[in-house]
C-alpha positions in Angstrom: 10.9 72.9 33.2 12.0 69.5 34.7 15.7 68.7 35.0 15.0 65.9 32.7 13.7 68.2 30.2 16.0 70.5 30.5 19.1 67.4 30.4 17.2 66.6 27.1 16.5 70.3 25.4 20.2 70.5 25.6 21.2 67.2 24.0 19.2 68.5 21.4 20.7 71.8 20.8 24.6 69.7 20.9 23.1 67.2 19.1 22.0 69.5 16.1 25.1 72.1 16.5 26.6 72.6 13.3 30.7 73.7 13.5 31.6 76.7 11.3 34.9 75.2 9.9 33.3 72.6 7.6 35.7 70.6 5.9 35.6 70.0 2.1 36.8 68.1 -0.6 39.2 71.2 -1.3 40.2 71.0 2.4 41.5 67.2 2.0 43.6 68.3 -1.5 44.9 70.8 1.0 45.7 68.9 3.3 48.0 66.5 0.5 49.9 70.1 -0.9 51.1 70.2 2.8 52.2 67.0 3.2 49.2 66.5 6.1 47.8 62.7 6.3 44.5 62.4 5.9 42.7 59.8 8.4 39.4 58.9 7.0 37.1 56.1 8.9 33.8 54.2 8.2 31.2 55.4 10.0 27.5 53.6 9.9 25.2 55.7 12.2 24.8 58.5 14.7 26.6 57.9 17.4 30.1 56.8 15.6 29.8 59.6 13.1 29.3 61.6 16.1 32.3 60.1 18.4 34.7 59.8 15.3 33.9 63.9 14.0 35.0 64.7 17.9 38.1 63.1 17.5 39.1 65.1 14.5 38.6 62.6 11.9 38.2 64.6 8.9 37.0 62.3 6.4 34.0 59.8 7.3 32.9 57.4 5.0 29.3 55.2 4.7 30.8 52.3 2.9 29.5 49.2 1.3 31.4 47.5 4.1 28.4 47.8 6.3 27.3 44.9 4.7 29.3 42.4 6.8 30.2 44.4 9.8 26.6 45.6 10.1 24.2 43.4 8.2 25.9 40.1 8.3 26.3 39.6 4.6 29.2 37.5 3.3 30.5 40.2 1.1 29.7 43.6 0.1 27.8 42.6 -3.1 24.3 42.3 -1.1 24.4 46.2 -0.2 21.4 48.2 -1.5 20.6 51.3 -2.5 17.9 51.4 0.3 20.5 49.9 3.2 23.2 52.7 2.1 20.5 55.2 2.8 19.3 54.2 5.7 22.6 54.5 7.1 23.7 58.1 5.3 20.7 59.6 7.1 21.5 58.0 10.9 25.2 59.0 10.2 24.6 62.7 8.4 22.6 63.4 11.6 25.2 63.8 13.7 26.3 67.4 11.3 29.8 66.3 11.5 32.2 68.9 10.8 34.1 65.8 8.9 32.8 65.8 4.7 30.7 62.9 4.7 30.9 60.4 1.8 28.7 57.1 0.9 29.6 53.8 -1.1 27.1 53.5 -4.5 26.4 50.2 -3.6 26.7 47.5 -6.0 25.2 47.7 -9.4 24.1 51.2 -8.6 26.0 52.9 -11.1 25.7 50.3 -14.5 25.3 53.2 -16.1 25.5 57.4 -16.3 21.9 57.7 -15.8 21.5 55.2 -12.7 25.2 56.5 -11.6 23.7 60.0 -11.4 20.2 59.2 -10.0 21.6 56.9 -7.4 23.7 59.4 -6.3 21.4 62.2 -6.0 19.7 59.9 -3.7 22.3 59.4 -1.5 23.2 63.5 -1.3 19.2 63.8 -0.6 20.0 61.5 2.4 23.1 63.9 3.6 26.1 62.4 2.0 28.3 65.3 0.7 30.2 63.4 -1.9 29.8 60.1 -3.2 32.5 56.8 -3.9 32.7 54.2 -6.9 34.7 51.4 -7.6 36.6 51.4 -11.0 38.7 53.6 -13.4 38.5 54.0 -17.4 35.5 50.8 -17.4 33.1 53.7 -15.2 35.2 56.7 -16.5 31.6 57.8 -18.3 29.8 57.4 -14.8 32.4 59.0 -13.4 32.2 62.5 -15.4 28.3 62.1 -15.6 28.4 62.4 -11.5 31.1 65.2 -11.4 29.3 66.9 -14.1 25.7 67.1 -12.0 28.0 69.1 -9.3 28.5 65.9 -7.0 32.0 65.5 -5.3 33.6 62.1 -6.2 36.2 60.2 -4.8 37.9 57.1 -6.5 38.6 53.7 -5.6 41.1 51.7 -7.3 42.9 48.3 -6.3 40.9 45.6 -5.4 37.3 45.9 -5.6 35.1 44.2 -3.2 32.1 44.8 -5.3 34.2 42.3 -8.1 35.1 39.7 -5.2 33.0 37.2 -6.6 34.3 37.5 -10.0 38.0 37.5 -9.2 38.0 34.9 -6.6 39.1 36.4 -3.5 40.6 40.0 -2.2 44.1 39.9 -4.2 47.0 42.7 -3.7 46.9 44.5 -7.1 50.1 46.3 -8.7 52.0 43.1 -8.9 52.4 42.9 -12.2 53.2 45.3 -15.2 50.1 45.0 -16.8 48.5 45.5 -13.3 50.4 48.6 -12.8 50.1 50.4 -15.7 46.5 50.0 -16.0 46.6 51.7 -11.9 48.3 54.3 -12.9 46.4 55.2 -16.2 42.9 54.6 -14.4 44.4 57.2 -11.3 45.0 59.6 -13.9 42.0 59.4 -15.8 39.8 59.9 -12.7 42.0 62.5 -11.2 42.0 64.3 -14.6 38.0 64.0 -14.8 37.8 65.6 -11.2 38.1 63.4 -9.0 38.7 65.0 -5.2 40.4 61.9 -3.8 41.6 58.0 -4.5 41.2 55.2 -2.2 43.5 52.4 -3.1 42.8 49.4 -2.1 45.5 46.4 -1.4 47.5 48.4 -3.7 51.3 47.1 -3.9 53.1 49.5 -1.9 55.5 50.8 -4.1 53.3 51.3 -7.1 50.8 53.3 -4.4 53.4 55.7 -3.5 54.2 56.2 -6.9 50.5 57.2 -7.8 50.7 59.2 -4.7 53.9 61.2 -6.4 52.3 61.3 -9.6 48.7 62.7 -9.8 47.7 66.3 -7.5 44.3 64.5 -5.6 45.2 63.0 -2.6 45.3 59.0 -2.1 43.8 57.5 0.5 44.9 53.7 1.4 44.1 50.4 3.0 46.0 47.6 2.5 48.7 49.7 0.2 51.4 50.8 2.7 52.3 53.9 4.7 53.3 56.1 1.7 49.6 56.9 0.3 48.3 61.1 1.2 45.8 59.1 3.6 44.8 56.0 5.0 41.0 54.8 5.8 40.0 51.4 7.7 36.9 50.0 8.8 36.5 51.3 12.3 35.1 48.3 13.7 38.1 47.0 12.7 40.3 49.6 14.3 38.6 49.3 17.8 37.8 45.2 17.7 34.1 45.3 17.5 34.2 43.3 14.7 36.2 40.5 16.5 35.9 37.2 14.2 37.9 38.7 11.0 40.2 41.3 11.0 42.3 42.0 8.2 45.9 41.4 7.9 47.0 44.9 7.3 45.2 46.5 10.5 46.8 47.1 13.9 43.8 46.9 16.1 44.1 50.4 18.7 41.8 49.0 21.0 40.1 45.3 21.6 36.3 46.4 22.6 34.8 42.8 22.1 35.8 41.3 25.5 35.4 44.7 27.0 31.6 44.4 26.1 31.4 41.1 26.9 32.7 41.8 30.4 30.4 44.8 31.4 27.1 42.8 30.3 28.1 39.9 32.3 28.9 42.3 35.4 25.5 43.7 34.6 23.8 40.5 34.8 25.7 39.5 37.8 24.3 42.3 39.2 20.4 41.7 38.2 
């Protein structure tokens, strides 16, 4: 056998390694009795699903959000069924030892039955546990999911989905009317089985009180340092995304100009 061939046999055999020590949804309620933060990241495809497992993140995520740091849409509320697929399968082919979740895109879950078949589609493409938008107005979605043996994580706050609808992305938890529904609709979904809870733009004290109050673990972004968790866009934590970043994220690392830099030392050097 060539050297290439051998170089490539054994990319395959890392490539397709699966770890022993799976994490699962019980692993990250675990990890909340313990007082261990969760870090959870977007991943889109292979290669950041494969980077982001190596570096011990245990919860990945194929969200929605693809649709403007991937696809270029204005707002998450163009996502597809098809698109989130495509990009469960490229990510879910890197086995991470991370428990893989996917966004039901917009309108994906109107009801029980589309809730269900939708995601069934998205486990078919390797996601391990799927995430919807809304508390008590999907609670019947919600159980019909749980209920076909799907794990189910939350998301509560604001919801980009209902950006067009409510004007803008706006801190929730403000006021009392705000709050109480956040903590009834955190209850509700953690009662009907929820694993976990992303809160979104949550106010920060009301966040860490639904953190105190229900047993799943919260996971947040935009809601303070006091949730179980916190998930970001990764693009947005390493600055490939550079035109809009969020208000709440501390880029790590500013990878834009790096790119920029080595292509134009590459074509310098054509």
């Amino acid at each position: 056998m060539c050297a290439f061939a051998l170089v490539e046999a054994g990319f395959q055999r890392n490539r397709f390694s699966v770890s022993p020590m799976k994490i699962t949804p019980a692993d990250l309620i675990a990890m909340k009795k313990r007082g261990e933060k969760i870090a959870a990241l977007t991943a889109y495809d292979f290669p950041m699903a494969r980077l982001l497992d190596e570096a011990g993140v245990p919860f990945l995520l194929v969200g929605d959000s693809l649709g403007m740091v991937v696809l270029g849409y204005p707002d998450t509320t163009h996502v597809t069924m098809v698109e989130i697929e495509h990009h469960v399968r490229a990510a879910a082919r890197a086995k991470p030892r991370a428990l893989l979740g996917a966004d039901l895109p917009c309108h994906a879950y109107d009801t029980p039955a589309d809730a269900v078949a939708n995601a069934r589609r998205l486990v078919a493409a390797g996601a391990e546990a799927v995430k919807a938008e809304g508390g008590r107005a999907i609670l019947p979605q919600v159980q019909a999911i749980i209920g076909a043996g799907i794990p189910y994580c939350g998301h509560l706050g604001m919801l980009p989905q209902h950006v067009l609808e409510e004007g803008g992305y706006k801190i929730k938890g403000r006021r009392d009317e705000e709050i109480a529904a956040l903590h009834a609709d955190a209850h509700v979904l953690a009662e009907a089985g929820a694993f976990a809870l992303v809160l979104e733009l949550v106010n920060p004290p009301v966040a860490a009180e639904i953190s105190q109050r229900i047993g799943i673990p919260t996971i947040g972004i935009g809601s303070g340092p006091d949730c179980d968790g916190q998930i970001l866009v990764t693009p947005d934590l390493i600055g490939t995304f550079p035109w809009f970043t969020p208000r709440f994220v501390k880029p790590q690392m500013n990878a834009a100009p790096q790119i920029k830099e080595a292509v134009a030392r590459w074509k310098n050097q054509l």
